[in-house]
Backbone as numpy.savetxt, mean C-alpha at the origin, in Angstrom:
# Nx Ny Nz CAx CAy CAz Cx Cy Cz
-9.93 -41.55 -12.21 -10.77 -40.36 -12.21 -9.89 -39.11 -12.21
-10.34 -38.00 -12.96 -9.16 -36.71 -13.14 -9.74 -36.41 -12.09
-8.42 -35.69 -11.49 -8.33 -34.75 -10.31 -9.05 -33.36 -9.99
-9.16 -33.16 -9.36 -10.27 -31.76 -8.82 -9.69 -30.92 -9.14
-10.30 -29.56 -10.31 -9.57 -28.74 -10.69 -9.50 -27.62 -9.96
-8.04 -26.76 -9.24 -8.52 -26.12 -8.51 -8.17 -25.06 -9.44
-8.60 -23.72 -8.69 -8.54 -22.05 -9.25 -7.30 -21.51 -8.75
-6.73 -20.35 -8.96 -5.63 -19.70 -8.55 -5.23 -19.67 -7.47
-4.38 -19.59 -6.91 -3.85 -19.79 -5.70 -3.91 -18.14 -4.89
-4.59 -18.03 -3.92 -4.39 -16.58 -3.50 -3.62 -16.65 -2.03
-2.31 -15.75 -1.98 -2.12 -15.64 -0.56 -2.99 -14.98 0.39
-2.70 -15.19 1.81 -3.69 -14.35 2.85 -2.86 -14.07 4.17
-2.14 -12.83 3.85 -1.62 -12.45 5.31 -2.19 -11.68 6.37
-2.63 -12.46 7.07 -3.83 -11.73 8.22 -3.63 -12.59 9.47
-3.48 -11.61 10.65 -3.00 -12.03 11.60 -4.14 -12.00 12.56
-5.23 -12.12 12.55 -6.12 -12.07 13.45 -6.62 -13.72 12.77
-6.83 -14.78 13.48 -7.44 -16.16 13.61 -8.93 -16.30 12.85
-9.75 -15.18 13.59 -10.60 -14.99 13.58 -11.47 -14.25 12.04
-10.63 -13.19 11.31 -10.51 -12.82 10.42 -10.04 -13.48 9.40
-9.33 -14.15 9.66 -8.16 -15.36 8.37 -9.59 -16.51 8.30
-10.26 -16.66 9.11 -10.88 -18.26 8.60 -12.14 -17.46 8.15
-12.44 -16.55 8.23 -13.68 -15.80 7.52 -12.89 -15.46 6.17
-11.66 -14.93 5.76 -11.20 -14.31 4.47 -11.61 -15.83 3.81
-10.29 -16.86 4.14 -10.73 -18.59 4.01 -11.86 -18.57 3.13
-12.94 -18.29 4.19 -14.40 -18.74 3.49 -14.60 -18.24 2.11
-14.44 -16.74 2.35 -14.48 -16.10 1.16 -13.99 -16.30 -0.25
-12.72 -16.64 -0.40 -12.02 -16.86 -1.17 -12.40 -18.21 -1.54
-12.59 -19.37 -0.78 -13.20 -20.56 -1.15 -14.67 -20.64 -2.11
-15.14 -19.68 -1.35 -16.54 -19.52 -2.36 -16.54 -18.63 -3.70
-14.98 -17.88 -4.13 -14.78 -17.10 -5.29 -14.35 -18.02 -6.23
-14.34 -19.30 -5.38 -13.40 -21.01 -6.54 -11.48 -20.29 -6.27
-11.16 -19.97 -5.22 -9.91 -19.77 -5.45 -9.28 -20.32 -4.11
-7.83 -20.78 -4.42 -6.87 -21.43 -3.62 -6.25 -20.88 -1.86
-6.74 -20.69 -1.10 -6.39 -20.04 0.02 -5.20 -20.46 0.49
-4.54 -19.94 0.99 -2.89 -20.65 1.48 -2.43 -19.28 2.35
-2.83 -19.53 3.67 -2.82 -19.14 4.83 -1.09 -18.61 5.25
-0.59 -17.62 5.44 0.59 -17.11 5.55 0.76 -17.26 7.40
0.89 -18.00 7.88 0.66 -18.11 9.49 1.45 -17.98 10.19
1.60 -17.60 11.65 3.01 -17.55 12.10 3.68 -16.95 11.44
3.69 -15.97 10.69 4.92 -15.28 10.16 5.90 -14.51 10.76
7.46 -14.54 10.58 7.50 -13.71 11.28 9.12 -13.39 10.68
9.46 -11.97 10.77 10.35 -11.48 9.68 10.29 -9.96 9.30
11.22 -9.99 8.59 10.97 -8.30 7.96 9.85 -7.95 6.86
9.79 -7.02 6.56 8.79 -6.99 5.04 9.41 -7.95 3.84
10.74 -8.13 3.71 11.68 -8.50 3.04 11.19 -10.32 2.80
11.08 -10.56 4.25 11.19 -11.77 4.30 10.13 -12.32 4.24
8.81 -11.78 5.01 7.58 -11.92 4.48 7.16 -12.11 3.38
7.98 -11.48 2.14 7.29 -11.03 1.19 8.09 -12.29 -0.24
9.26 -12.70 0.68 10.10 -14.00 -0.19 9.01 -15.20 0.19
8.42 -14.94 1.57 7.57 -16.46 2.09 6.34 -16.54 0.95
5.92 -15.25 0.64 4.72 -15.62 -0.14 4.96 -15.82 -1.60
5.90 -15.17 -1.90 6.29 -15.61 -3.04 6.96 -16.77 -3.64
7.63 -17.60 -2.34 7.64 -19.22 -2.74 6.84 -19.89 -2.53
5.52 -19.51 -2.36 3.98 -20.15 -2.02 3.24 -20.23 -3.55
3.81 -19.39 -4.53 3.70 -19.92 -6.03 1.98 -19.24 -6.02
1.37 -18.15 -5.70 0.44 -17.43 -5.93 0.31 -16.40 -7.08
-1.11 -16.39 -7.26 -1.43 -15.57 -8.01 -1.79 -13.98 -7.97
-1.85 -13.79 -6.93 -2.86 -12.96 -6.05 -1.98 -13.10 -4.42
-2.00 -11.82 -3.38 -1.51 -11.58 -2.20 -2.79 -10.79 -1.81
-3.52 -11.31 -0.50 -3.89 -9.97 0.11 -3.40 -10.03 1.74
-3.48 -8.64 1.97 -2.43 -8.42 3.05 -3.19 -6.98 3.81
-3.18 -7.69 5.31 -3.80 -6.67 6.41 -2.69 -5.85 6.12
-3.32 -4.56 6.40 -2.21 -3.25 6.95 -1.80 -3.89 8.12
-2.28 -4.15 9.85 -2.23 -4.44 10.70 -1.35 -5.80 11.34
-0.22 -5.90 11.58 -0.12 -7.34 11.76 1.18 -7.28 13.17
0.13 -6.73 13.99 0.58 -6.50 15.58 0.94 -8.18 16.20
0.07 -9.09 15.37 -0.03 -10.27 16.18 1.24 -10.81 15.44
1.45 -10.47 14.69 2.97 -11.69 13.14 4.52 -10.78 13.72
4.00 -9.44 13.44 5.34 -9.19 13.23 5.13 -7.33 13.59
6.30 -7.29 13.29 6.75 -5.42 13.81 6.64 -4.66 12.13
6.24 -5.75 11.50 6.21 -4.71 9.61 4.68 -4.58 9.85
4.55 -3.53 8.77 3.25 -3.50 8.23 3.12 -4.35 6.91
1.61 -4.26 6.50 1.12 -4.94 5.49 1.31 -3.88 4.16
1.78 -3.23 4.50 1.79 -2.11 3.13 3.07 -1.92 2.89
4.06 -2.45 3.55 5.65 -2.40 3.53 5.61 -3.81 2.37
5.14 -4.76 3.19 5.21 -6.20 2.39 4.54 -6.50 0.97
3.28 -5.36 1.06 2.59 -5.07 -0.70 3.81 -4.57 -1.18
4.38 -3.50 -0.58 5.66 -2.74 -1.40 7.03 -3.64 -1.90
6.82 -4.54 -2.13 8.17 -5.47 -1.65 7.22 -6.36 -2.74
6.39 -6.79 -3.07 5.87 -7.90 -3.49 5.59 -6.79 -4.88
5.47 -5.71 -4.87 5.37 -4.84 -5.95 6.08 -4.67 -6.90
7.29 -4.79 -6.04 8.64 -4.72 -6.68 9.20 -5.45 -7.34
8.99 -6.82 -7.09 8.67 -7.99 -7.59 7.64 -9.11 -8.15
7.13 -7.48 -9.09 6.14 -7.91 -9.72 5.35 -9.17 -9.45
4.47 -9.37 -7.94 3.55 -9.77 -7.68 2.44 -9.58 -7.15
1.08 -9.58 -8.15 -0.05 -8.73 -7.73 -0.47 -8.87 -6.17
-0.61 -7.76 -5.00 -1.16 -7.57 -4.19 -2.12 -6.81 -4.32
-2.95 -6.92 -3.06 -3.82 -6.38 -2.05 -3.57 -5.78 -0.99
-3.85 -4.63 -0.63 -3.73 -4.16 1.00 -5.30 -3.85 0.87
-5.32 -4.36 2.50 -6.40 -4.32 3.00 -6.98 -3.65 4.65
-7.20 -2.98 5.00 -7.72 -2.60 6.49 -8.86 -2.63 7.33
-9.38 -2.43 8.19 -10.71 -2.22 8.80 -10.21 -0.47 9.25
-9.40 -0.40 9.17 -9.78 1.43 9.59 -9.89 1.95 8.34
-10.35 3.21 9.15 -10.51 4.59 7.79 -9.43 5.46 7.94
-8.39 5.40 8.45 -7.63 6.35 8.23 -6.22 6.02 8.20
-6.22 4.81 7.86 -4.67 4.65 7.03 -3.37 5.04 6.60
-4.36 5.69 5.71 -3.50 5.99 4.57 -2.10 7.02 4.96
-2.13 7.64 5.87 -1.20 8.76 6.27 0.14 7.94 6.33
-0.35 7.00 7.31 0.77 6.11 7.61 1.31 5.23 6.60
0.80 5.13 5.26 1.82 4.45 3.91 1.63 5.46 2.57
1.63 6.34 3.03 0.93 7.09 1.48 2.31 7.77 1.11
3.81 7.59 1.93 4.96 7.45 0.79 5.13 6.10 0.14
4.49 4.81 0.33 4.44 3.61 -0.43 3.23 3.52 -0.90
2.64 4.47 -1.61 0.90 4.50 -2.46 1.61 3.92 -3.69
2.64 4.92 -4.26 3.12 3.91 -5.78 3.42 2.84 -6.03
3.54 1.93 -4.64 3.97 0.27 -4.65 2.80 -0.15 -4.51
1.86 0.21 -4.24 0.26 -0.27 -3.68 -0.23 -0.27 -4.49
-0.71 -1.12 -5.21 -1.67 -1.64 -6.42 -2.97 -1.25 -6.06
-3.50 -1.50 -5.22 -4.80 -1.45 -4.19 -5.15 -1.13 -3.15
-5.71 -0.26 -2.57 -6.27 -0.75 -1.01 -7.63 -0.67 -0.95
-8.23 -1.42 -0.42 -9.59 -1.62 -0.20 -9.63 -1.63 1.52
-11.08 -1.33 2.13 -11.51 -1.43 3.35 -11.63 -3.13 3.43
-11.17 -3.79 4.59 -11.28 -5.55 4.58 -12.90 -5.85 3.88
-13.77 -5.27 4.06 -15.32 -5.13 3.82 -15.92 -5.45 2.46
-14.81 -4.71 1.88 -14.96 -4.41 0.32 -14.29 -6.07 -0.24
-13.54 -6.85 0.62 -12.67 -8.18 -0.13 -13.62 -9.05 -0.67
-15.15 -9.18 -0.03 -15.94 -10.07 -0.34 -16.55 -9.52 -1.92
-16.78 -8.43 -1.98 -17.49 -8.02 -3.39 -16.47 -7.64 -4.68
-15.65 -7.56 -4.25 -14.43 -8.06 -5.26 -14.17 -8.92 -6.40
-13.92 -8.92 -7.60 -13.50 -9.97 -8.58 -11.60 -10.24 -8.17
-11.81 -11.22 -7.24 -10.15 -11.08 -7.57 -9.51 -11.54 -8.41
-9.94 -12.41 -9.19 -9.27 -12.74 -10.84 -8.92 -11.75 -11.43
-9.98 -10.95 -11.51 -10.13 -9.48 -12.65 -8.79 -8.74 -11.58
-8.66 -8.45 -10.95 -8.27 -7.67 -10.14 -7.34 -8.16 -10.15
-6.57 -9.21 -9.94 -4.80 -10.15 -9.95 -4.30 -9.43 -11.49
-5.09 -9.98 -12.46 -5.01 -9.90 -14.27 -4.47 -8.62 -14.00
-5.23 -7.37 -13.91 -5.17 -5.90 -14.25 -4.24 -5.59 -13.44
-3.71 -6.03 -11.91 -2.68 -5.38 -11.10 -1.17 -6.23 -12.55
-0.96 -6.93 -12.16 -0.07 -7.55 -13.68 0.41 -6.84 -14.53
-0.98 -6.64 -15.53 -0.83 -5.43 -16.48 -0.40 -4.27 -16.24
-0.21 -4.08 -15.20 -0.15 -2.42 -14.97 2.06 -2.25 -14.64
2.20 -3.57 -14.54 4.03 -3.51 -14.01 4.48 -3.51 -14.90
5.11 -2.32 -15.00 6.08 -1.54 -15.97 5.37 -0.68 -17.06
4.21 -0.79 -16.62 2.92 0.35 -17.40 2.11 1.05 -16.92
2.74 1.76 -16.00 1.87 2.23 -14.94 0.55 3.38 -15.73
-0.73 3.44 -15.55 -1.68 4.55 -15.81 -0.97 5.71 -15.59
-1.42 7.06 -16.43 -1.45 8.28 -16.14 -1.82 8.48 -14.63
-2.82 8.34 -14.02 -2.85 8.31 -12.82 -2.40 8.22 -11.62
-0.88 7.13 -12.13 0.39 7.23 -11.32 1.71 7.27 -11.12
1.13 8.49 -12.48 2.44 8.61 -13.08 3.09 9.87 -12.26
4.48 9.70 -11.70 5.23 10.48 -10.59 5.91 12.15 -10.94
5.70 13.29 -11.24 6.30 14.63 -11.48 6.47 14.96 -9.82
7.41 15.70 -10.09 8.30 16.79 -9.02 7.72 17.49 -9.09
7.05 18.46 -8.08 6.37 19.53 -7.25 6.73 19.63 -5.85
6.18 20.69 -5.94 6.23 21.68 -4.37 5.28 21.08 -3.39
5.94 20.78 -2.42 4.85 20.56 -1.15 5.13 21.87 -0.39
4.00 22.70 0.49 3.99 23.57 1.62 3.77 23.28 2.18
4.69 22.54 3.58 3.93 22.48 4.93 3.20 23.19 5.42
1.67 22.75 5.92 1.35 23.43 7.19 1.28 23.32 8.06
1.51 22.32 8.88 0.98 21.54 9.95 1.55 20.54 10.39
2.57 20.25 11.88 3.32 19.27 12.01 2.21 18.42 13.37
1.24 17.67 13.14 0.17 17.50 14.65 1.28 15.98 15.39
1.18 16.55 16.73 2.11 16.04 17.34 3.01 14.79 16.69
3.44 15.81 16.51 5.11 15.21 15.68 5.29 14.16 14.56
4.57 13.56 14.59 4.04 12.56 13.86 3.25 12.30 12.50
2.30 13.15 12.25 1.79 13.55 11.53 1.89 14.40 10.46
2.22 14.62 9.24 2.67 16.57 8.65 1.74 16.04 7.82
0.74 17.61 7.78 -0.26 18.30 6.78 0.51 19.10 5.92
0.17 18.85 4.69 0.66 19.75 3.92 -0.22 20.09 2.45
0.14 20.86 1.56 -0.54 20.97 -0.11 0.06 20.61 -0.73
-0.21 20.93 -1.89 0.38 20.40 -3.33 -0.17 21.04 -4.10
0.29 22.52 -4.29 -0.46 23.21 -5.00 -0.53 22.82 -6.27
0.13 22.65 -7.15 0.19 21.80 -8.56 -0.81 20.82 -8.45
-1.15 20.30 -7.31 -2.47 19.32 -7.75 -3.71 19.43 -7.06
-3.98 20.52 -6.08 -5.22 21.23 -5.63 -4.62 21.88 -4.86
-4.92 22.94 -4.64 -4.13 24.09 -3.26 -4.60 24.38 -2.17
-5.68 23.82 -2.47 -6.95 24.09 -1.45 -7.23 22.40 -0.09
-6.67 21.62 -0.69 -7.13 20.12 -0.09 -5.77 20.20 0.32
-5.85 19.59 1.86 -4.64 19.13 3.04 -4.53 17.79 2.77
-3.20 17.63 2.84 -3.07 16.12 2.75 -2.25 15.69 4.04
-2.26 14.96 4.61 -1.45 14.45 5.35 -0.60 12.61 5.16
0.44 12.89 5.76 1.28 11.60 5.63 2.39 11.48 7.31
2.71 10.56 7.03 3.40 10.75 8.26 4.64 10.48 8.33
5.51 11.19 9.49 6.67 12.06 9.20 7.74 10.73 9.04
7.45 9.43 8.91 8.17 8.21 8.07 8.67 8.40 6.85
7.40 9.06 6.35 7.68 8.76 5.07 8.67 10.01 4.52
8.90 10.86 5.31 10.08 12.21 5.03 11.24 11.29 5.50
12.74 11.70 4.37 13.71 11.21 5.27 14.25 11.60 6.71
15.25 11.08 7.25 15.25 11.21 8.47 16.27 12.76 8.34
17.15 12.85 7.41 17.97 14.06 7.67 16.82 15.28 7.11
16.25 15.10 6.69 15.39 16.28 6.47 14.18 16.93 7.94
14.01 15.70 8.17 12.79 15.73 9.60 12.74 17.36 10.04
14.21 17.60 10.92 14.14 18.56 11.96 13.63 19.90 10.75
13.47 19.87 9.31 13.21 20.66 8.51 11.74 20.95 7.82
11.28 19.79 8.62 9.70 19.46 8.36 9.09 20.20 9.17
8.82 21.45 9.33 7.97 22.40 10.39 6.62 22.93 9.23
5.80 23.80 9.75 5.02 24.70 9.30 5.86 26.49 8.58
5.36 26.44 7.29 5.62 26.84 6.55 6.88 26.95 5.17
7.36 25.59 6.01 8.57 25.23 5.11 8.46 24.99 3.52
9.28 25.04 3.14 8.79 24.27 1.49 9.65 23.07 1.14
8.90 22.47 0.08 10.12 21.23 0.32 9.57 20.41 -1.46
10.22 19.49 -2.17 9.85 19.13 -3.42 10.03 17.45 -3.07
9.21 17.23 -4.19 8.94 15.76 -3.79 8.18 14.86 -5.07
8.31 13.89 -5.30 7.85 13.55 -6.70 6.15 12.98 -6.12
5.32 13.23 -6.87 3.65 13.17 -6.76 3.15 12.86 -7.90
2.05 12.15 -7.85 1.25 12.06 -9.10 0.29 13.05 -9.08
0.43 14.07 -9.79 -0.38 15.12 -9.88 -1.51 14.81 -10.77
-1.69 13.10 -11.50 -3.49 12.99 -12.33 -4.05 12.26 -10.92
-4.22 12.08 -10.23 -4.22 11.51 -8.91 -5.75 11.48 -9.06
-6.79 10.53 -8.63 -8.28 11.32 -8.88 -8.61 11.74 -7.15
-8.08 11.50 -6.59 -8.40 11.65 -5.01 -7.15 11.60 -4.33
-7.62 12.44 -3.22 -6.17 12.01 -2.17 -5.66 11.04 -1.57
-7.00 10.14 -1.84 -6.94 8.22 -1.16 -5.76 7.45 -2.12
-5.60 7.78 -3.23 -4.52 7.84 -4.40 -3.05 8.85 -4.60
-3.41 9.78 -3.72 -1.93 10.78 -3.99 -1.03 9.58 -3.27
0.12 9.60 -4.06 1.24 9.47 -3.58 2.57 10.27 -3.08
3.25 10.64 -2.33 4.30 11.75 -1.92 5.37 10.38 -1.61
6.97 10.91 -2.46 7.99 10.30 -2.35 9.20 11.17 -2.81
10.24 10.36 -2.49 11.57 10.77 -2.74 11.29 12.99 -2.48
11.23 13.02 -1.01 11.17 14.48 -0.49 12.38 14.37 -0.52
12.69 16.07 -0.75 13.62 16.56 -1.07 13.94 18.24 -0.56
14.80 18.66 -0.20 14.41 19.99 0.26 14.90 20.88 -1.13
14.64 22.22 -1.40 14.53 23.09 -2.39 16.42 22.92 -2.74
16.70 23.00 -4.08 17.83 22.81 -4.59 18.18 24.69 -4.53
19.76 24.64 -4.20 20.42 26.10 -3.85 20.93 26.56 -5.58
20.58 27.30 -5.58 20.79 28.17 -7.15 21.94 28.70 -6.77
């Protein structure tokens, strides 16, 4: 008798028990291969070699993974990006993004965990694929001006982008600035930085490679 045909293999790095055997379900009922990333434990680096000798098609990956390890899930999309393998980031909060939105250009995706069930992830593996080494207008990276305004306890910097609305605050957090620049990260500073200025939302801006103003 031929063997049971299975569907794509999807990774699942999620460190809550409780959450992993509900994703499980999900993915079982999309006809696709679940293969549980458990106990992990490592850098983004190393995380991100484990899933990729797991021979998948598809990664999805909590932001959150207090219970695995000291990385985030958006370090390990970034790493699996790089090496051209389609991910997922995924969260239950709403406010994220500050904390990886200098790794938005490695992030194929993020969805709320909520959104994983109504998902095509076939369609969605295919098109993340397509897109390495072809990235959309949308994320595509130009040099502009950031103006700080706003450093909220220390951690946090608000700033614009006038080149891509002047009026909307964005915030990110002060990680994603290098470290010799930091003590230069105050309110009213200026500073350049590569952005996707077709961006359709700020849930999509990306801010990288900051830089402080070049001396004429």
């Amino acid at each position: 008798m031929a063997g049971k045909m299975e569907g794509p293999r999807v990774a699942l790095l999620e460190d809550q028990q409780t959450q992993r055997d509900e994703l499980v379900l999900v993915l079982k009922t999309k006809s696709l291969v679940p293969v549980s990333i458990e106990q992990a434990r490592g850098t983004s680096g190393e995380l991100a070699r484990e899933i990729e000798g797991r021979h998948v098609s598809l990664a999805l990956c909590d932001q959150n993974l207090y219970g695995m390890t000291n990385t985030t899930g958006a370090e390990v999309v970034a790493k699996l990006t790089d090496d051209h393998v389609p991910a997922i980031l995924y969260s239950e909060q709403k406010d994220e993004i500050p904390h990886f939105r200098h790794l938005l250009n490695r992030i194929p995706r993020f969805f709320d965990r909520d959104e994983i069930e109504k998902l095509d992830l076939k369609a969605e593996a295919v098109k993340i694929a397509s897109e390495f080494g072809n990235e959309p207008l949308e994320k595509r990276p130009y040099r502009t001006l950031l103006r700080i305004e706003d450093v909220i306890n220390g951690d946090t910097v608000a700033f614009l982008v006038p080149a891509w609305d002047g009026n909307q605050c964005i915030e990110m957090s002060m990680r994603g600035f290098p470290e010799r620049i930091r003590p230069k990260v105050i309110a009213g500073s200026r500073l350049f930085a590569k952005v996707n200025l077709h961006a359709l939302d700020k849930t999509h801006l990306f801010v990288t490679d900051v830089q402080e103003p070049r001396e004429s």
